[in-house]
C-alpha positions as CSV (number, residue, x, y, z in Angstrom):
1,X,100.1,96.1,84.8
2,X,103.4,97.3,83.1
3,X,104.4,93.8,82.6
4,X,101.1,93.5,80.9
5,X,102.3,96.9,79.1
6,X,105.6,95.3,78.0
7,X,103.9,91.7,76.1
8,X,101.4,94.8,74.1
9,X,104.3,96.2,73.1
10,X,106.4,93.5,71.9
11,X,103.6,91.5,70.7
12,X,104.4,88.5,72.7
13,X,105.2,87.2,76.5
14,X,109.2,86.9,77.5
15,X,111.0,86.4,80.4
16,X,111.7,90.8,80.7
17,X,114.7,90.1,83.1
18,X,116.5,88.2,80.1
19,X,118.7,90.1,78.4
20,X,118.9,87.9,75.9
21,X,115.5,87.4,75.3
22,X,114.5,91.2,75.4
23,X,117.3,91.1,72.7
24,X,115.8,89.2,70.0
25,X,112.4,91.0,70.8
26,X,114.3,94.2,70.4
27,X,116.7,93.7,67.6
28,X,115.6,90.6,65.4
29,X,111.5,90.9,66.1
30,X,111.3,94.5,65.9
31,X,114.3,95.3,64.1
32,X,115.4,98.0,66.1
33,X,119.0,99.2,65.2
34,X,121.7,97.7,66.9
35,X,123.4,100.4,69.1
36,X,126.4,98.7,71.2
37,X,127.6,95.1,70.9
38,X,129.0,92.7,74.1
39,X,130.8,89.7,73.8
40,X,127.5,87.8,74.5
41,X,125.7,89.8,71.7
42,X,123.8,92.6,71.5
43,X,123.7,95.2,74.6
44,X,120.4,96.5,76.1
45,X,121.9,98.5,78.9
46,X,120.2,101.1,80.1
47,X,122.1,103.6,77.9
48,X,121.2,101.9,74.9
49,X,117.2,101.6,76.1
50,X,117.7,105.6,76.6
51,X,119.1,106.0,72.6
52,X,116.1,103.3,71.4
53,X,113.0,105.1,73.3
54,X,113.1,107.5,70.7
55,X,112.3,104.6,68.1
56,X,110.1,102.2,70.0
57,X,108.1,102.9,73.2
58,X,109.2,99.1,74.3
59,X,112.5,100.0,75.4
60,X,111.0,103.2,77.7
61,X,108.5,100.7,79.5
62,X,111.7,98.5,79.6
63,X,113.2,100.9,82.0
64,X,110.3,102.2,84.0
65,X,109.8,98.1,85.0
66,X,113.6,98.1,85.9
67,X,113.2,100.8,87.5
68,X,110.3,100.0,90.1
69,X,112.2,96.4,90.3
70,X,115.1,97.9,91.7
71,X,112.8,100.4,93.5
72,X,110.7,97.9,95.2
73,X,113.6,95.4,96.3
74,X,116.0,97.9,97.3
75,X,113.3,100.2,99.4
76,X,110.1,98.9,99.2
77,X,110.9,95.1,100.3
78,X,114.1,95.5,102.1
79,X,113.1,98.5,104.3
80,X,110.2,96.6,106.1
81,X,112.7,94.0,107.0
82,X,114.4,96.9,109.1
83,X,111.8,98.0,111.5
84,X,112.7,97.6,115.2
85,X,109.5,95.7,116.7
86,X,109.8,97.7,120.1
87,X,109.6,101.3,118.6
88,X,107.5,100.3,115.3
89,X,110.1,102.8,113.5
90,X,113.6,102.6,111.2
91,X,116.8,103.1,113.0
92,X,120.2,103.7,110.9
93,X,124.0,103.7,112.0
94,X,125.6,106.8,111.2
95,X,129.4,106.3,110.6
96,X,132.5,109.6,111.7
97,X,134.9,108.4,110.0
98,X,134.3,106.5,106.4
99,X,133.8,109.0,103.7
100,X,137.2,110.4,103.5
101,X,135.3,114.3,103.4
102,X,134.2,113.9,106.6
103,X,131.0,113.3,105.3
104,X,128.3,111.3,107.5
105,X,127.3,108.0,106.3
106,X,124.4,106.0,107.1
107,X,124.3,102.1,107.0
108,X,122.0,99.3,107.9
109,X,120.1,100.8,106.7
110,X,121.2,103.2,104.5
111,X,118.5,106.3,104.6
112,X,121.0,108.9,103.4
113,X,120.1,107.4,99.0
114,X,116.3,107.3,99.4
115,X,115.4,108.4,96.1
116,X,114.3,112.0,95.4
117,X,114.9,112.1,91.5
118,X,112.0,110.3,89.9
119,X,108.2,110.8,91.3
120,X,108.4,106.7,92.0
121,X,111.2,107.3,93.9
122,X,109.6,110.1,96.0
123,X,106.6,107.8,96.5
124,X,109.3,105.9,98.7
125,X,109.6,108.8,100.7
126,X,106.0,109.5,101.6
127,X,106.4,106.1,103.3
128,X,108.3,107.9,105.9
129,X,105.9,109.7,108.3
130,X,105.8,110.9,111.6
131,X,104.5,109.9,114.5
132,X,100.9,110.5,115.5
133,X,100.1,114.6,116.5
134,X,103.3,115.4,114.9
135,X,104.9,116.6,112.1
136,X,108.3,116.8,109.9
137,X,110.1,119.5,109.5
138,X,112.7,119.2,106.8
139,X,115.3,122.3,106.8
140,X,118.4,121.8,103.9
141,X,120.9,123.7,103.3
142,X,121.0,125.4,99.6
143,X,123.8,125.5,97.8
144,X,126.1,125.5,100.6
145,X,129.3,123.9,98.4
146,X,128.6,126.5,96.2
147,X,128.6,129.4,98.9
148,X,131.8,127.9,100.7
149,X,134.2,128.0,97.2
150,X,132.9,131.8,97.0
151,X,134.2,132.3,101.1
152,X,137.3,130.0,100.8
153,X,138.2,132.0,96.8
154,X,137.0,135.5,97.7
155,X,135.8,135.9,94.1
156,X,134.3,139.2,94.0
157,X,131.7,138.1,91.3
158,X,130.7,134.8,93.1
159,X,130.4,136.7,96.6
160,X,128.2,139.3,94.9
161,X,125.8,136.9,93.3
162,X,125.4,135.5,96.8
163,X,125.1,138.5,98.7
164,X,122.6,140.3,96.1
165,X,120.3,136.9,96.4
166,X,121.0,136.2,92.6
167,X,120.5,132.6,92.0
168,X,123.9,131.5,91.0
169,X,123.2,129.3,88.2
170,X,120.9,131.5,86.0
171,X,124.0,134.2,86.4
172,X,126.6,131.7,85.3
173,X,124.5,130.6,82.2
174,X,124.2,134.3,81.4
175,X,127.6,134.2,81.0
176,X,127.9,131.2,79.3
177,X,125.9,131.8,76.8
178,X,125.9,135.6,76.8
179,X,122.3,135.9,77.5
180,X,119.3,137.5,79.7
181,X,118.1,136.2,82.7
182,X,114.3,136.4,80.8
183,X,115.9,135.1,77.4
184,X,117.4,131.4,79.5
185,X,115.4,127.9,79.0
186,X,115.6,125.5,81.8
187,X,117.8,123.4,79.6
188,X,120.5,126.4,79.6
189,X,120.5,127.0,83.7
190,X,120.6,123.0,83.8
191,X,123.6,122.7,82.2
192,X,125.0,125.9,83.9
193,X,124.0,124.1,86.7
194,X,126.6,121.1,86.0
195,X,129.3,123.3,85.3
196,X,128.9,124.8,88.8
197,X,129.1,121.8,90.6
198,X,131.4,120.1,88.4
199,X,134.0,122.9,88.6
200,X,133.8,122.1,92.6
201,X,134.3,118.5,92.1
202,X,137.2,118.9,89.6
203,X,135.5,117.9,86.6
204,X,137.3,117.5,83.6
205,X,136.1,118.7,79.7
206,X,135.5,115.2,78.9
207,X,134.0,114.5,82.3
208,X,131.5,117.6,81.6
209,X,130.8,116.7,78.0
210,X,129.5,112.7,79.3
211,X,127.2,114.6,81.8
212,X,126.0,117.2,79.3
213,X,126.4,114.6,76.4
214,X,127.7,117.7,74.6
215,X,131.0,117.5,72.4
216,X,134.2,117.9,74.6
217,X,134.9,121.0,73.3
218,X,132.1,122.3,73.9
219,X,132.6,121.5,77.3
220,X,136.2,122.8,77.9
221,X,134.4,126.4,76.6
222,X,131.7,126.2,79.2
223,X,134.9,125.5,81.9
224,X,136.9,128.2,80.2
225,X,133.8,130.8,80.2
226,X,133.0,129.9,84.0
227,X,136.6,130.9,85.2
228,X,136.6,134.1,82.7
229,X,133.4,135.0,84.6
230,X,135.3,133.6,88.5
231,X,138.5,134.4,87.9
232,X,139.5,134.2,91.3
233,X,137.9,130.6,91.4
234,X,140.9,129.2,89.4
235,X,143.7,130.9,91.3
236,X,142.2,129.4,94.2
237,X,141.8,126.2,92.6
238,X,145.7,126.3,91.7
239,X,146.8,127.7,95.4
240,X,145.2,125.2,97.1
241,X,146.3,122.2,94.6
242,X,150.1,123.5,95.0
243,X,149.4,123.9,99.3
244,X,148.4,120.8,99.0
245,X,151.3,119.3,97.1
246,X,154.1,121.1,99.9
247,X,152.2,120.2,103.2
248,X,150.6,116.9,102.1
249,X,147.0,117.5,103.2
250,X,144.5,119.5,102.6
251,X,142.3,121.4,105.1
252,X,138.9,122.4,106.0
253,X,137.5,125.6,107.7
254,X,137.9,123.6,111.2
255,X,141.2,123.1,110.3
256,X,140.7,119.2,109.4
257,X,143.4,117.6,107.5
258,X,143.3,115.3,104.7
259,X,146.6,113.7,103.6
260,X,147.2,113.3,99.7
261,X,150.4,111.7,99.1
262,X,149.3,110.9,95.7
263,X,149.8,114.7,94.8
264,X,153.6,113.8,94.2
265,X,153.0,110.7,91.8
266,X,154.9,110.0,89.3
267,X,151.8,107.9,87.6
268,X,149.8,111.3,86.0
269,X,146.3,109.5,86.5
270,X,147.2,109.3,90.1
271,X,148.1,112.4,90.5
272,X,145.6,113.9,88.6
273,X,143.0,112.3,90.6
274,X,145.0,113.3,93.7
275,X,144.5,117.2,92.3
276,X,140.7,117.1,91.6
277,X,140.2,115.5,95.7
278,X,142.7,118.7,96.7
279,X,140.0,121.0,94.8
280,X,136.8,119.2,96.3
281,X,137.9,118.2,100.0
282,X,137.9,121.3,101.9
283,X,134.7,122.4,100.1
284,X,132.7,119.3,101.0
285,X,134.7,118.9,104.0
286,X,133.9,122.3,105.2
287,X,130.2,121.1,104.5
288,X,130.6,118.4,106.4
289,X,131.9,120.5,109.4
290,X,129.2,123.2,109.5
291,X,126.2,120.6,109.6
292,X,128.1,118.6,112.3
293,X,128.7,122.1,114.3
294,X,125.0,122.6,113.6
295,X,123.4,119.3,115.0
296,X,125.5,119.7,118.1
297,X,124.3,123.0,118.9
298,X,121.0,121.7,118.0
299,X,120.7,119.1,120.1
300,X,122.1,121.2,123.0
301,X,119.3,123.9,122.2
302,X,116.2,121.7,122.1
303,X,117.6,120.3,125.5
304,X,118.2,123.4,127.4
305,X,114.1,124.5,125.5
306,X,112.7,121.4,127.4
307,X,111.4,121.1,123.3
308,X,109.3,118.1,122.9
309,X,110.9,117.8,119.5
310,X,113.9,116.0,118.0
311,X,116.2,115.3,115.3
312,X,115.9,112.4,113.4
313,X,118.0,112.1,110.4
314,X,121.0,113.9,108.5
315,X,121.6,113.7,104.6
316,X,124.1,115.6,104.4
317,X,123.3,119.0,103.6
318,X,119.4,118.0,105.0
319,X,118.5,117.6,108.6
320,X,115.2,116.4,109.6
321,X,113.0,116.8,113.0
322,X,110.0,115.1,114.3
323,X,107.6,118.4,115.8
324,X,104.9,119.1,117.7
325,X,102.5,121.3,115.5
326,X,102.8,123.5,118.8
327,X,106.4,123.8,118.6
328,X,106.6,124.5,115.2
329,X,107.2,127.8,114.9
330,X,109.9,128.2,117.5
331,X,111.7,125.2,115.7
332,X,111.4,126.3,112.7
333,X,113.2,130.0,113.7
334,X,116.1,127.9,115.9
335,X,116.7,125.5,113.6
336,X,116.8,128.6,110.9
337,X,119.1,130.5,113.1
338,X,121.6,127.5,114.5
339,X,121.9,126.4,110.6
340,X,122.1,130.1,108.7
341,X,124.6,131.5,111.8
342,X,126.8,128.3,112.7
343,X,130.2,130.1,111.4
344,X,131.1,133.5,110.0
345,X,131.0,133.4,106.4
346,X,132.0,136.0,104.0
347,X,128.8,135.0,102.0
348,X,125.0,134.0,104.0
349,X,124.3,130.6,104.3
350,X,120.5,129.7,103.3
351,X,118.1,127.0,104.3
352,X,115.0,126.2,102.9
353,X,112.8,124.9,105.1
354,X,109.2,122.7,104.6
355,X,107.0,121.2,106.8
356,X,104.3,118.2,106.3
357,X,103.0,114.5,107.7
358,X,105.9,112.2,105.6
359,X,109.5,112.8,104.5
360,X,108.0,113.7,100.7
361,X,105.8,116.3,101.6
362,X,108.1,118.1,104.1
363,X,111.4,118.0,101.7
């Protein structure tokens, strides 16, 4: 149906996975104007498909059909390889120690980047049900990177937005652009949104201004605007960098080290790399330690219940259970609890919880 979609469009049948055929059909048939050029001619990546859907609708049905390709053989066909003939169900490997953060990871296969994004990829995710006379209970922790840098900085205005139940990115894009909550678009909390998490992940002006596609100095305003507004944020930021550069490590709330002998480079891309993984390890490590703390004192509770319930799968900040519609209710409130009270913050943790027959509906 969309390849039929495509030939409409372009007036003829091509091979769609050519690039050099959707090239003529784009730039010589259509005379679309030439955005970016490669050494083989002219590019139709998917950033110059974005800039040309605004001229043509080919280049838009273009990247939906990429889209469900890579949809369909990365999830679609390669998932059904993986079921396990004696239990009828998936089973990933979760891997301690690979991501350097402490993160889990999952592998073979991997069900921590199921789509979520795009409503084709959450079709994916409706593929994942439960078994029969149960349910999935899907409990995720909500902003919790955000809520650790406000406990680790002690920044008065970032703890009070937490502990006054404000929701953190309307507040900062207020700030930014010195507005009323009623008076913000979605467009303004989206991009107050990126500077939030960008500023925990070290994020450069120019590495702000390619995610916003905003000017860089536009950017570097937004970043100078946030730490007006979190002033303790940047002290922090610098404390833990400089720490960092006498012990060689870094450390999470459960004291986990991460070395960083790049901090004292001479080569300034190394160490400037070295700086923004100082700013961003013991926030996501800390993450990291708090759902891991969690599961474990999970796991031990349903066992000492006699719960007929289990969990199933963590994505990082996301744990999911397999319930009985009878036990829902006390799972829901321990899973709550365990999550919300695992370690004494100077700011609540939050979960938001759902509940439903497949992984979509319960997220």
């Amino acid at each position: 149906q969309k390849e039929k979609e495509i030939y409409d469009l372009a007036g003829e049948q091509f091979n769609i996975n050519s690039p050099k055929q959707l090239s003529v059909i784009l730039f010589e048939k259509l005379e679309l104007p030439v955005i970016k050029k490669t050494k083989s001619g002219f590019s139709t990546d998917v950033s110059v498909l974005e800039e040309l859907s605004a001229e043509h609708d080919l280049p838009e049905a273009i990247l939906i059909y990429r889209q469900m390709g890579k949809l369909k053989s990365t999830y679609v066909d390669a998932l059904q390889e993986e079921i396990f003939n004696k239990t009828g169900r998936v089973h990933t490997s979760f891997n301690q120690s690979v991501a350097a953060t402490g993160r889990l990871s999952s592998s073979n296969p991997n069900l921590q980047n199921i789509p979520i994004r795009t409503s084709m990829g959450r079709e994916i995710r409706k593929s994942f049900i439960a078994e029969e006379d149960n349910k999935l209970l899907s409990a995720d922790y909500s902003q919790v990177e955000l809520r650790i840098l406000a406990h680790l900085s002690e920044d008065e205005s970032l703890m009070d937005a937490f502990l006054n139940g404000e929701d953190i990115h309307t507040r900062t894009a207020m700030e930014i652009f010195g507005t009323t909550a009623n008076r913000l678009d979605a467009e303004a909390r989206r991009m107050a949104k990126a500077v939030n998490f960008g500023i925990v992940y070290g994020l450069s002006a120019f590495g702000l201004s390619q995610q916003l596609k905003i000017y860089p100095k536009e950017a570097k305003k937004f970043i100078d605007q946030y730490f007006q507004l979190y002033r303790n944020v940047k002290v922090y930021m610098e404390k833990t960098i400089e720490d960092a550069r006498q012990t060689g490590y870094t450390l999470t709330l459960m004291n986990r080290k991460r070395y960083l002998p790049d901090l004292n480079s001479k080569n300034r891309q190394a160490r400037e790399a070295a700086e923004r993984v100082a700013i961003n390890s013991p926030v996501q490590g800390s993450a990291a330690d708090l759902i891991k703390l969690a599961m474990i004192n999970l796991d031990r509770e349903i066992k000492q219940r006699k719960l007929k319930s289990r969990m199933i799968l963590q994505v990082h900040d996301e744990l999911v259970f397999e319930c009985l519609p009878k036990e829902e209710e006390e799972m829901r409130e321990l899973v709550k609890k365990e999550m919300e009270e695992v370690m004494p913050l100077k700011v609540p943790l939050l979960v938001d919880m759902g509940w439903g027959e497949n992984w979509n509906d319960a997220h």
